[in-house]
C-alpha positions as CSV (number, residue, x, y, z in Angstrom):
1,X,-38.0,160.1,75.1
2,X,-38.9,163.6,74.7
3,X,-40.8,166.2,76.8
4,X,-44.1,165.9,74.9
5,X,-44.3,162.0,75.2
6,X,-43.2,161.5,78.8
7,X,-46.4,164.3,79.3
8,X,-48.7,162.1,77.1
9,X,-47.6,158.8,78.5
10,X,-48.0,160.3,82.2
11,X,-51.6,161.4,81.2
12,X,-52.5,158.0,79.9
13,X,-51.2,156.5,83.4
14,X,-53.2,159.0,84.8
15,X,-56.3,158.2,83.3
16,X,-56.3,154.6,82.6
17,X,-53.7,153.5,85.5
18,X,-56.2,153.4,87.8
19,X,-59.0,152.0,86.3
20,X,-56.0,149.1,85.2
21,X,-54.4,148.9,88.3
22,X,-58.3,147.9,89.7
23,X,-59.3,145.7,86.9
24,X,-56.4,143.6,87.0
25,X,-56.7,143.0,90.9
26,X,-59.9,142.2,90.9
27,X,-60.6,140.7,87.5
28,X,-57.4,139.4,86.1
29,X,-55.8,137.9,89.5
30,X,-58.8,136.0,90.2
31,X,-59.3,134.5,87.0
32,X,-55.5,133.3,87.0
33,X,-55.7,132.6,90.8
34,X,-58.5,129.9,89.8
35,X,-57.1,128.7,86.9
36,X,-54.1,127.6,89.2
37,X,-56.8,126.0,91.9
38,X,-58.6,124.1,89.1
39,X,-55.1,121.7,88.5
40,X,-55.1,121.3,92.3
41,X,-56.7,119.6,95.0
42,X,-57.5,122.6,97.3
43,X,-60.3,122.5,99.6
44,X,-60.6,125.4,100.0
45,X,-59.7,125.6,103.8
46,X,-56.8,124.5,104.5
47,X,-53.6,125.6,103.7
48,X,-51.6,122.5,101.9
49,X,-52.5,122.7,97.8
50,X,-51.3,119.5,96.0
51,X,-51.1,119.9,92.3
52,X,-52.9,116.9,90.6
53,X,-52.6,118.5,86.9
54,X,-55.8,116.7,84.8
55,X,-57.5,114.5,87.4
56,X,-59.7,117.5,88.0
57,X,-61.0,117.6,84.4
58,X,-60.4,113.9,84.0
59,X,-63.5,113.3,87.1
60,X,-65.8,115.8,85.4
61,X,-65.9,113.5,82.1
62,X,-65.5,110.2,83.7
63,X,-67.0,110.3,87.1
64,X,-68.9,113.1,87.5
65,X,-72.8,112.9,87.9
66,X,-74.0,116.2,88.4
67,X,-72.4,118.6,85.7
68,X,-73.5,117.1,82.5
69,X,-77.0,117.4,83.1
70,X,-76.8,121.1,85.0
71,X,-75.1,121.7,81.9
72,X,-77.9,120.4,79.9
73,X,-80.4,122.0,81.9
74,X,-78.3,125.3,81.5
75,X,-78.3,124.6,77.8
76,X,-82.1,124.3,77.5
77,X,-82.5,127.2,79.7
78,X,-80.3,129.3,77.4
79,X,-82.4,128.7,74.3
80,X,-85.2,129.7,75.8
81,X,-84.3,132.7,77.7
82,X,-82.4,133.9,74.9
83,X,-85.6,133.4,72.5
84,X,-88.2,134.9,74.7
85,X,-86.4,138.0,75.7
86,X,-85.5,138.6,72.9
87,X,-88.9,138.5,71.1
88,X,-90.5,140.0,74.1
89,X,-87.9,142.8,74.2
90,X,-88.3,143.7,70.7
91,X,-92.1,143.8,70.7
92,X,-91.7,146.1,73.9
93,X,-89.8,148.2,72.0
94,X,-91.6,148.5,68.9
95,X,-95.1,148.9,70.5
96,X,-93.6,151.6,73.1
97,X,-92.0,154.0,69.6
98,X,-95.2,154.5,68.5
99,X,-97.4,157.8,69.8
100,X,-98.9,156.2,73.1
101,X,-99.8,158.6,76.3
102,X,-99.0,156.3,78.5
103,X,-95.4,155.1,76.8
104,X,-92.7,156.6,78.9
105,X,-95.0,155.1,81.8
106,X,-95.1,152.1,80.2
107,X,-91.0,151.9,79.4
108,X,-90.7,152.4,83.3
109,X,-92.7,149.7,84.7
110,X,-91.5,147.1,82.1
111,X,-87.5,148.1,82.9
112,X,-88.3,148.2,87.2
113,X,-88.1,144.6,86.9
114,X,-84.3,144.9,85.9
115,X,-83.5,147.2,88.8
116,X,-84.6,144.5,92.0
117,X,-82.1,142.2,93.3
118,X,-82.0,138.4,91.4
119,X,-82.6,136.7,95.4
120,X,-84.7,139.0,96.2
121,X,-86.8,138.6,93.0
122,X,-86.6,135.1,93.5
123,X,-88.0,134.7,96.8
124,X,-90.4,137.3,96.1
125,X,-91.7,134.7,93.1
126,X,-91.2,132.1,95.1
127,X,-94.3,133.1,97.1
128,X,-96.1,133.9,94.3
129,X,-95.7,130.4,92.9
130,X,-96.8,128.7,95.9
131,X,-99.2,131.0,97.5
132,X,-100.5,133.9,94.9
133,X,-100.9,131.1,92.1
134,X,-102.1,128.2,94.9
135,X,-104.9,131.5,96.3
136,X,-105.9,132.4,92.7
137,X,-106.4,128.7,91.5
138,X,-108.5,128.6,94.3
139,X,-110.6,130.9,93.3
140,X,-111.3,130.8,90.0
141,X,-110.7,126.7,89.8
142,X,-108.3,127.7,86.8
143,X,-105.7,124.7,86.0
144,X,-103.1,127.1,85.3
145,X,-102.5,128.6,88.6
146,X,-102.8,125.2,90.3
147,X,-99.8,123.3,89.1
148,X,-97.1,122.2,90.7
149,X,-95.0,125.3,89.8
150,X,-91.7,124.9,91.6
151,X,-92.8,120.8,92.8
152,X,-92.1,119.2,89.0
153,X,-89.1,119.2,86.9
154,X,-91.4,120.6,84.0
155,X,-93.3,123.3,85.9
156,X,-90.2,124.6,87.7
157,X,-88.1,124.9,84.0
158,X,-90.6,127.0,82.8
159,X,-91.2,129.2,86.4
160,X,-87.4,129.9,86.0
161,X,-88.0,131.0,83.0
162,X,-91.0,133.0,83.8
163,X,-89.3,135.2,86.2
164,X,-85.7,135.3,84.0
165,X,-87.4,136.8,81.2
166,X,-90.0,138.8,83.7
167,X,-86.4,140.6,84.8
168,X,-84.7,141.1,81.5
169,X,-86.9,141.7,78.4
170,X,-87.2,145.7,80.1
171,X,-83.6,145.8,79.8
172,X,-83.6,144.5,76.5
173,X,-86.5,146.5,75.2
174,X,-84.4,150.1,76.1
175,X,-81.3,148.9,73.9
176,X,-84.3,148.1,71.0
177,X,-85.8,151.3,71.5
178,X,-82.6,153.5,71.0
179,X,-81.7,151.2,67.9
180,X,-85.1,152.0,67.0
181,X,-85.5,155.7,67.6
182,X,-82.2,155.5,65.6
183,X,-84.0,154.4,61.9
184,X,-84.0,157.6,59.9
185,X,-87.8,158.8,59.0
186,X,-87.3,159.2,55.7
187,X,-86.5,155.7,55.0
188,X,-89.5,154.3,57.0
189,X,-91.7,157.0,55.2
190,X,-90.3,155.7,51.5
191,X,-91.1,152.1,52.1
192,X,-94.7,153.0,53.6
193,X,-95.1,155.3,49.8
194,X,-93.6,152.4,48.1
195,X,-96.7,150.2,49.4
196,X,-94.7,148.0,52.0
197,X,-97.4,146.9,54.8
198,X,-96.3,146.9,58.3
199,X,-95.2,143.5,58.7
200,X,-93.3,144.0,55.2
201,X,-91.6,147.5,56.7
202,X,-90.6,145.0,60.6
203,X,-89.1,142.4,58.2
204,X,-87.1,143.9,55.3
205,X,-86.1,147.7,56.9
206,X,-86.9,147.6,60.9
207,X,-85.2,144.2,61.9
208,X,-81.9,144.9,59.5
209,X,-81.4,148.3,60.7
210,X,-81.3,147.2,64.0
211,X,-79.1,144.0,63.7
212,X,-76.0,146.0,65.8
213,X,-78.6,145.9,68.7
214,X,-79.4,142.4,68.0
215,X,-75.7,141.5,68.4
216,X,-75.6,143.3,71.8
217,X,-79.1,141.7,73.4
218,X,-78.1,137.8,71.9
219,X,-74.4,138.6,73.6
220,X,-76.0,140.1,77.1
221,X,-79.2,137.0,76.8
222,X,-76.5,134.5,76.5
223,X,-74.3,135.6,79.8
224,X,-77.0,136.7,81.7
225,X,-78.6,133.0,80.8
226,X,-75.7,130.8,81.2
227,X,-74.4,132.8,84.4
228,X,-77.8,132.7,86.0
229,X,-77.2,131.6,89.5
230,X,-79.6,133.7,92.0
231,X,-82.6,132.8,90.1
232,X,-82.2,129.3,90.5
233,X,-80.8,129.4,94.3
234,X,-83.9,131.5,95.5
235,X,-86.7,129.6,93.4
236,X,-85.6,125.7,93.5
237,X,-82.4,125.4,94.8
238,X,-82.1,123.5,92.0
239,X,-85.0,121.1,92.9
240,X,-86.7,118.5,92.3
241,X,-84.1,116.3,92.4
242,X,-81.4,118.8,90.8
243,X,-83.7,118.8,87.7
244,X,-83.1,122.3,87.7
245,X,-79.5,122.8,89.0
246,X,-77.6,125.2,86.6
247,X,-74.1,125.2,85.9
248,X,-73.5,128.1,88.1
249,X,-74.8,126.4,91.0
250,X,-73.2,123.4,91.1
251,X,-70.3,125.4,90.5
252,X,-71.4,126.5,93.4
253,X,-72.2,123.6,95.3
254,X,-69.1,121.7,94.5
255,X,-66.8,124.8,95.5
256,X,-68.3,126.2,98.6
257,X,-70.4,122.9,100.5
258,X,-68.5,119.9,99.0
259,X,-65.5,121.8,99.7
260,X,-64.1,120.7,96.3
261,X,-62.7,123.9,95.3
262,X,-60.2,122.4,93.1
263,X,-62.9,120.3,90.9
264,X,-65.4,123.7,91.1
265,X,-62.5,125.6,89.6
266,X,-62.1,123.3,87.1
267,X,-65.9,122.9,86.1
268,X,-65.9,126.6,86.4
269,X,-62.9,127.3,83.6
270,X,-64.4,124.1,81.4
271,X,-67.8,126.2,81.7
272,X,-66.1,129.5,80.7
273,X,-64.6,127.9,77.6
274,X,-67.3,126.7,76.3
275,X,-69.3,129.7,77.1
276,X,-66.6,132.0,75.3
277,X,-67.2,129.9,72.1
278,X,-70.7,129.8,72.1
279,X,-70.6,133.7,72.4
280,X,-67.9,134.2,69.7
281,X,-69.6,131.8,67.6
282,X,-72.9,134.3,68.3
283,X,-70.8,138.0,67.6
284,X,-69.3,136.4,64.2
285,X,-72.6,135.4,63.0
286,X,-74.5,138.6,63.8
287,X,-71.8,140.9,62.7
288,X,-71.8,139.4,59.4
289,X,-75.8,140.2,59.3
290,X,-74.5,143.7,59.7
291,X,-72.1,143.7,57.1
292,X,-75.1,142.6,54.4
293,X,-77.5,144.8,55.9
């Protein structure tokens, strides 16, 4: 090799060796560590691992109890956090481009949500579930405020996804409003002098120019939705009656207080599979919305 590409080859392992180096020790390792643990028996603790191959997998589809309907409660909880933080995002955004006073006010307190802690938001709802809601229903003898709100499988779905969408449409809504800031003038002054009315001008030039944003706030909804795990800790503990136990946390669960760290592993890489196709699934769909618009 000459001079000029041991130089460029020693820069490269300058610049990306360490950032490597790190990513593969604490990404990489991990993820093969647990793949290894979710074909034993390991509890975690002690030092003897048996290998037991597909037994693992075999007890999440035959005897298992618990993961099918996290996952279904995970699934449902998906759909709607992905819908509502979406819309919500997007109508932050749009409202907050137009010539408000108060809009870079506005974009702050709708993004501090993003910035707290997901336990500490939790707990922090928790009490406003139970005692702000419980005080105000009290009050005003409003129905609303006086349910059950963490108590009933129904109620505590939708207080989950209260506060989940509470903490991320801010998020969302800043990746809308660059995309948005983004649309070239002219072509939003040509449709308005062509006659288009404003919903006309959000359907056919707004939402199509923005479809690479889309991709990247479905992709970040559906991680941040199926990983969500310190939500559901701090609120239910997924309660009543693990009618709202996510995946994550009887990943969890099983892992760290069953002491079933071989089955967690496992139900942890049958999660991620299934996760990874729902998300490429997502990217190939909304790329080719791209490629039409």
């Amino acid at each position: 090799m000459s001079r000029k590409t041991w130089s460029q080859v020693g820069q490269q392992l300058f610049f990306i060796g360490p950032a490597a180096f790190f990513f593969t020790v604490i990404v990489v390792f991990p993820f093969l560590l647990g793949m290894y643990y979710s074909f034993t028996d390991w509890n975690g603790v002690s030092g003897s691992v048996t290998w037991v191959g597909l037994d693992n997998f075999r007890q999440i589809f035959a005897k298992d109890s618990d993961f099918f309907p996290a996952f279904w409660f995970t699934l449902r909880f998906t759909v709607a956090g992905i819908v509502l933080t979406n819309l919500i995002g997007f109508l932050f955004a749009y409202v907050l481009t137009k010539p408000l006073k108060l809009r870079n006010a506005l974009r702050t307190v709708f993004f501090m949500p993003n910035v707290i802690g997901g336990l500490l938001l939790g707990f922090i709802w928790q009490f406003i579930f139970v005692k702000g809601f419980a005080a105000i229903g009290e009050l005003t003898g409003i129905g609303f405020f006086n349910l059950p709100w963490l108590g009933d499988e129904t109620t505590a779905f939708w207080g989950i996804i209260i506060v989940f969408v509470w903490q991320t449409a801010g998020y969302l809504m800043v990746i809308y409003i660059a995309a948005m800031t983004n649309i070239p003038k002219d072509v939003l002054e040509a449709a308005e002098i062509d006659g288009a009315s404003r919903g006309q001008v959000l359907r056919h030039v707004i939402v199509p120019l923005v479809m690479p944003a889309v991709t990247v706030c479905l992709f970040l909804a559906i991680s941040w939705s199926f990983k969500m795990f310190d939500l559901n800790l701090s609120l239910t503990k997924g309660g009543p009656f693990k009618s709202t136990e996510s995946v994550a946390l009887n990943i969890y669960l099983e892992a760290f207080q069953n002491n079933r760290y071989g089955l967690g592993t496992a139900k942890a890489l049958l999660f991620f599979v299934i996760v990874a196709v729902i998300t490429l699934i997502q990217v190939k769909i909304t790329k080719s919305k791209e490629v039409e618009s």
